[in-house]
C-alpha positions, 0 to 999 in steps of 0.5 A: 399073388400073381407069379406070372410075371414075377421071373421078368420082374426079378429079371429087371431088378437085377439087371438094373442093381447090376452097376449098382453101389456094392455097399448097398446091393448084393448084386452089385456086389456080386457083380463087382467080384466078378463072373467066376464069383458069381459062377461059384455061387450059383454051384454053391447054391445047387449043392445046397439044393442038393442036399435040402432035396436029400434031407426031405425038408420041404421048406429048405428044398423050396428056400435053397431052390428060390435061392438058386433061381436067383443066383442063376438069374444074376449070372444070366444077367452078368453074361447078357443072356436074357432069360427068354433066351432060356425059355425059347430053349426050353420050347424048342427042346418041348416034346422032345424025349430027354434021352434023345434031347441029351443025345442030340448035343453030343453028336 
């Protein structure tokens, strides 16, 4: 299976269900509940991540950790920011320690 693309296509799924029917779309749903909704999942989603990590179930950690990539993904798109914009974060932050990276932001 190719993943390559995988993150755009599910960048553009979402984006097109956004405006969709809340009857029949979860992220049209969500959309219709608002930001703070779609904020509280993705939390809800990174504690269960948490907490799959913690158990030691692999198969857990993998499912919780998709279903936070998605729901992290919805809010991105709520809020209009692409995920190339994360990416281009991500590239600028390359080969820069984490300790120094973290520091940065707090001066």
């Amino acid at each position: 299976m190719d993943h390559a693309d995988l993150l755009s296509r599910l960048e553009t799924v979402i984006a097109g269900r956004l405006g969709g029917d809340p009857d029949s779309s979860y992220v049209a749903r969500l959309h219709a509940k608002g930001l703070g909704k779609i904020a509280q999942k993705v939390g809800e989603e990174a504690t269960e991540v948490v907490i799959a990590a913690l158990t030691g179930d692999d198969a857990a950690l993998t499912g919780e950790a998709a279903d936070l990539v998605f729901h992290l993904f919805v809010l991105l798109a709520e809020r209009g920011v692409a995920f190339d914009t994360v990416l281009a974060e991500l590239a600028r932050r390359e080969g820069t320690s984490g300790i120094v990276e973290k520091a940065s932001r707090s001066s």
